[in-house]
N, C-alpha and C positions, 0 to 999 in steps of 0.2 A: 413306564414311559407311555402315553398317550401325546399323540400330534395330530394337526389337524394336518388333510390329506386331501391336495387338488390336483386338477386334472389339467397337464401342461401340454398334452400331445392327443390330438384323437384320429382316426382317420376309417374309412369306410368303403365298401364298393356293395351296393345294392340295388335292387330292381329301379328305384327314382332316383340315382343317381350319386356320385363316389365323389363326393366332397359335404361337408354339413352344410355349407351357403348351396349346396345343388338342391339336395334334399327339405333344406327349408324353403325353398321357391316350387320347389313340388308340392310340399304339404299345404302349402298358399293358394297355390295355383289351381290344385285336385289334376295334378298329373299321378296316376296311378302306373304300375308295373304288370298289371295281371295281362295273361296272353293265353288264346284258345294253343292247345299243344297236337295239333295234328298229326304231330308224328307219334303220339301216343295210341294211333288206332289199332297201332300194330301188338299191341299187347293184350291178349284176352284176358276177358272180363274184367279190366281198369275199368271203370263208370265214367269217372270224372276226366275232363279234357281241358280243365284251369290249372296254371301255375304264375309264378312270378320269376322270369329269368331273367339273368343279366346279357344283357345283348352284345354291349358296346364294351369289353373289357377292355383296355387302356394295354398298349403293349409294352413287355418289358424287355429288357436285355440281359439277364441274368447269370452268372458264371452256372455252367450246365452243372458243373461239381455242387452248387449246392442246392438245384432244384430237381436233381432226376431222381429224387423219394420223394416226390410231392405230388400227389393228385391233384384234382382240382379243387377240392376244398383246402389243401394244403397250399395252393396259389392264391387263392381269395384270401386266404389269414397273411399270405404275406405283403397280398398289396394292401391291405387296409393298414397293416402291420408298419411298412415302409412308411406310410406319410402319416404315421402320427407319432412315431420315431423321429422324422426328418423334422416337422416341425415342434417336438419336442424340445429340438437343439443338445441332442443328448449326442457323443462324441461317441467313434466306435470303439475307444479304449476305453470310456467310458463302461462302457455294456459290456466289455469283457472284464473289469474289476473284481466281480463279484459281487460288487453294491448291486446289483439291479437283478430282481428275478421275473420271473415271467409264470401268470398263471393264463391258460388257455383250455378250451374246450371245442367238439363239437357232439352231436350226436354218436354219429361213428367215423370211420375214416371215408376215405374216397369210395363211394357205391360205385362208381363207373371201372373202377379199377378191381375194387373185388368183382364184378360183373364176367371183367375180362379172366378173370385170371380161376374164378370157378367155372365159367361155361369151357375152356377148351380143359381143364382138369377132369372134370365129370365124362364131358364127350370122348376125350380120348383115354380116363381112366390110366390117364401120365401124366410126371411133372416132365417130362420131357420139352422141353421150348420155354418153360417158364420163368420170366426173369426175376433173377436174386430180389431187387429194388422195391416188385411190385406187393408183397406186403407189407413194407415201409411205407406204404403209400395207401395202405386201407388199415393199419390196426389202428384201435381207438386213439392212440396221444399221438396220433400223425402229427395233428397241427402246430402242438405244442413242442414237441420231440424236434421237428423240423424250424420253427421257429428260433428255436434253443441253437441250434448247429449253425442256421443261418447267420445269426448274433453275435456269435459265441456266448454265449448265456453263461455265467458261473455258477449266478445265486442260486435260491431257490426256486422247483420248477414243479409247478399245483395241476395236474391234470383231469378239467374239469366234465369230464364227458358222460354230462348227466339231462341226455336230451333236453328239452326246453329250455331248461334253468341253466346250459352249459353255460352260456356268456354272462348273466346276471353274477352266476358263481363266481364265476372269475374273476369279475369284478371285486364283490365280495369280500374275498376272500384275497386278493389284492390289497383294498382298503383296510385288511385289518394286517398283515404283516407291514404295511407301514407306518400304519399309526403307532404299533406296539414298539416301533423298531428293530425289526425284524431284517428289513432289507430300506434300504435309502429310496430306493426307488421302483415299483411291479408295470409290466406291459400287460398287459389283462384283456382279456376279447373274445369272441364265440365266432366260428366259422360255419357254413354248409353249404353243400351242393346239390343243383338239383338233377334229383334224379328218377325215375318214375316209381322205382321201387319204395321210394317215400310217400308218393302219393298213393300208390298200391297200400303201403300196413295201415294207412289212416281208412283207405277207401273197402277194406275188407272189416271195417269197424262200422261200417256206413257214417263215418264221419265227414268226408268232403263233400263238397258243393258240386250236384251234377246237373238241377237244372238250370244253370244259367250258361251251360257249356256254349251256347252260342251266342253268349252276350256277356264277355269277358269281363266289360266295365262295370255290371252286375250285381258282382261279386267278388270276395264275402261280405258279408252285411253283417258285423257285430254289433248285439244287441236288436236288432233286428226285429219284427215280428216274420217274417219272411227269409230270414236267413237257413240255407240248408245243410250248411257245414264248412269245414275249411277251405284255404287255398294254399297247399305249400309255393315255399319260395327258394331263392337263395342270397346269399350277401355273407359278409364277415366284417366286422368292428373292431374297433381296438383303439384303446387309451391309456394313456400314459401316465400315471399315477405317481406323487411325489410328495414331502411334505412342504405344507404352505412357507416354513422358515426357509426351507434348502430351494424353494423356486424362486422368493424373494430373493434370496441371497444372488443367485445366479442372474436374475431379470427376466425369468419364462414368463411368459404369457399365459395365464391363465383364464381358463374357459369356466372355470365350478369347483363346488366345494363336494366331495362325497361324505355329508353328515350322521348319516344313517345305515345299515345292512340286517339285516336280517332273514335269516334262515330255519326252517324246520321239516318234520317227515308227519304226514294224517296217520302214517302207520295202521291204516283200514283197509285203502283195496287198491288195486296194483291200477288204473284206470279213472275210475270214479270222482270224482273230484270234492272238497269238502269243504264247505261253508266254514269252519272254524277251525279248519287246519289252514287255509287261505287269511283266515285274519289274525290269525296266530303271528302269522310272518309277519303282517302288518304293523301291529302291534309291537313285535319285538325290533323293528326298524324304528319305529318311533321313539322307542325308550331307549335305542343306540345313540337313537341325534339327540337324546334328551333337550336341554337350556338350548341347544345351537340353532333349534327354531320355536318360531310361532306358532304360525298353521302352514298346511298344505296349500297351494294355491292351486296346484294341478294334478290328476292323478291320469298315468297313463297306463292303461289297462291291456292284460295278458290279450284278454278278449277274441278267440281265433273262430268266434261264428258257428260255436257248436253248440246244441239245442239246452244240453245240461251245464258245460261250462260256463258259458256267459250270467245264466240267471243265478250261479252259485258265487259267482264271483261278486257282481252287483251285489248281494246279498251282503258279501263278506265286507264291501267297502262300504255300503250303508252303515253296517257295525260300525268299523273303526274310526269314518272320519266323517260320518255323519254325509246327508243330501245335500247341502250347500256348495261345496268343491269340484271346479270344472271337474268331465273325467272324459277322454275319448280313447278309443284304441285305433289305433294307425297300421293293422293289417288290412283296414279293407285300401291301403294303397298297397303295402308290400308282400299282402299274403304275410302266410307263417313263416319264419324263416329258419324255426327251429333252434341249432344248437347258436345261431346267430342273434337270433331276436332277443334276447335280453341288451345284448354289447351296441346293436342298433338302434332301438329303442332308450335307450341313456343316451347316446348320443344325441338322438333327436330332442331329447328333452332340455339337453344343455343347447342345441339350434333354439327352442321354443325361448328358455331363458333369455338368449344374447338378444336375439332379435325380436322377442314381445311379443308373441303371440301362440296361440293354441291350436293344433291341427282338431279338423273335427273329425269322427267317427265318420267317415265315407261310407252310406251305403245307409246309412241308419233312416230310413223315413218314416218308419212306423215302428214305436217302440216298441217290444214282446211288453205286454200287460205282466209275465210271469218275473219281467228284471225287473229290478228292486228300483223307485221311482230316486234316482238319482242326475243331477246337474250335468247334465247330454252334453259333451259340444257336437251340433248338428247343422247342416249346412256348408258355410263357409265357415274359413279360418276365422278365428275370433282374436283383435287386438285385445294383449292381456299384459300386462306386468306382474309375471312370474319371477316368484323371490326364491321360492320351494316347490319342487315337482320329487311327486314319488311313482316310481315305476314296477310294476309285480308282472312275476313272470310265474307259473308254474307248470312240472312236469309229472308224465308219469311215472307212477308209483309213490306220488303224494308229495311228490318234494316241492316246495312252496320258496320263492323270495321276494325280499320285498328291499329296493333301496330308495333311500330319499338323495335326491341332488340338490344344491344352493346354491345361489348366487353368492360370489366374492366379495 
């Protein structure tokens, strides 16, 4: 059985903004999320003092019973979770059937909560005072695991906690147990929080951005010639995945079509990144969506402003889809946002879709000479009528994805 397989439910909370019409008036407008982080002075030898945080979280009123195993990255998967469920129009006997499974990721669980819960363990060398909950609230399928409970989840439950690529994965990997018939219908999304010890394992790589620490707006600058490294962020996505017959049937509203996925491992070095492990993905995305497209009309790039990533990646989409095809990356508004930027980045791309138009690369004013000379969006937002947008994410330890989305 293959079916084809859209997107009826999306929903988000991130640095510009927790609706897809918020977010596409920020990628228009060049409202960015980056903030100097003052209260990071307090950490030695941190370098960097950029991040992208959510300010304005939206308050909820939640039965305590089914959120006190949730950190805060376990809260952000469930507010993006909630409205694109709610507007799904999916019932909650529905989601307790069985027909509907849920694949989810993050990097790791709640850093703030392991924080807690190692510093008085170590200093007092006792579990003494430690509450039951709060590793339910930092092991890796936090998001997913809490998700599931909060739902009541039956289906099948994919735990994607494969840093950068977690929310791409999900997606993924979403898209194909529906298609095959596997499950009627997947909740799929990436979540993370920020925390400084994110910014620390990137900034003991010398990979973050530290001289723009006092000129926030700055930075990151992907593609770049002056870009100095990353900015992490936070945010969590999620979309509602179904087949195109069973959304029809119902009368959902659909946002896009997921025609394409692909995935692979460079299997060469735990960091490094590689020109034809990256188009690999690409490539096998392509010949997932075989006949169901054209061309690309957009290509939204991993891109997170680090000296050897960007020019490997440009490399790798030169190969596949040729100089001709807009391309921009949209962290220099949200930062990195890690196990989230996949699940965000598709979203924004199906915003670019509805509403016609292309986010440009923030920050880009002088290309690196070293990226491969490919079709910049630079500047302003560029009016575009996008049929096909493909989005790549890739993580460490070589793991590469590549989805295409389409218009209905």
């Amino acid at each position: 059985m293959t079916r084809r397989v859209v997107v009826t439910g999306m929903g988000l909370v991130s640095p510009i903004g927790h609706a897809a019409s918020d977010v596409a008036r920020a990628l228009q407008e060049d409202r960015h999320g980056i903030a100097h982080m003052s209260e990071w002075a307090k950490v030695g030898q941190l370098e960097t003092r950029l991040a992208a945080p959510i300010r304005d979280l939206p308050p909820r009123s939640w039965p305590r019973k089914k959120v006190r195993t949730m950190g805060r990255v376990g809260l952000l998967a469930t507010h993006a979770t909630e409205a694109a469920v709610e507007e799904s129009g999916l019932t909650p006997d529905y989601l307790r059937s069985g027909e509907v499974g849920l694949a989810y990721g993050s990097t790791h669980g709640s850093s703030s909560e392991l924080e807690s819960f190692c510093t008085k363990l170590f200093r007092d060398n006792s579990f003494q005072g430690l509450a039951s909950s709060t590793y339910l609230k930092f092991m890796s399928h936090t998001c997913a695991a809490n998700l599931a409970l909060f739902y009541g989840i039956r289906g099948r439950i994919i735990t994607t906690c494969s840093a950068c690529v977690s929310g791409s994965q999900a997606i993924g990997y979403g898209y194909e147990a529906v298609r095959s018939g596997i499950q009627e219908v997947m909740i799929c999304g990436g979540a993370e929080e920020l925390h400084f010890i994110h910014a620390g394992v990137f900034d003991i790589m010398y990979a973050t951005s530290t001289r723009y620490n006092d000129r926030p707006e700055c930075s990151p600058r992907p593609f770049d010639a002056d870009r100095d490294g990353l900015v992490v962020g936070e945010g969590a996505g999620t979309l509602v995945l179904e087949s195109y017959e069973r959304a029809r049937e119902r009368g959902a509203h659909i946002h896009g079509e997921i025609v394409g996925f692909g995935t692979n491992c460079d299997g060469g070095h735990v960091t490094a990144p590689s020109r034809v492990g990256m188009a690999g993905a690409m490539r096998l995305a392509l010949r997932d969506a075989g006949s169901a497209i054209k061309q690309i009309d957009y290509v939204n790039a991993h891109a997170t402003a680090t000296e050897i990533g960007d020019v490997c990646e440009s490399g790798a989409t030169l190969d596949v889809v040729g100089d001709a095809v807009p391309i921009s990356s949209t962290k220099g508004f949200t930062g990195h946002t890690l196990g989230a930027s996949g699940a965000l980045e598709a979203i924004f791309c199906l915003a670019m879709i509805r509403e016609g138009f292309l986010a440009p690369s923030r920050g880009l004013d002088n290309l690196d000479p070293a990226c491969a000379p490919l079709s910049y969006v630079r500047g302003d937002a560029r009016a575009a009528k996008v049929q096909v947008a493909m989005t790549n994410n890739f993580a460490f330890g070589g793991i590469n994805t590549s989805l295409v989305i389409a218009k209905v």
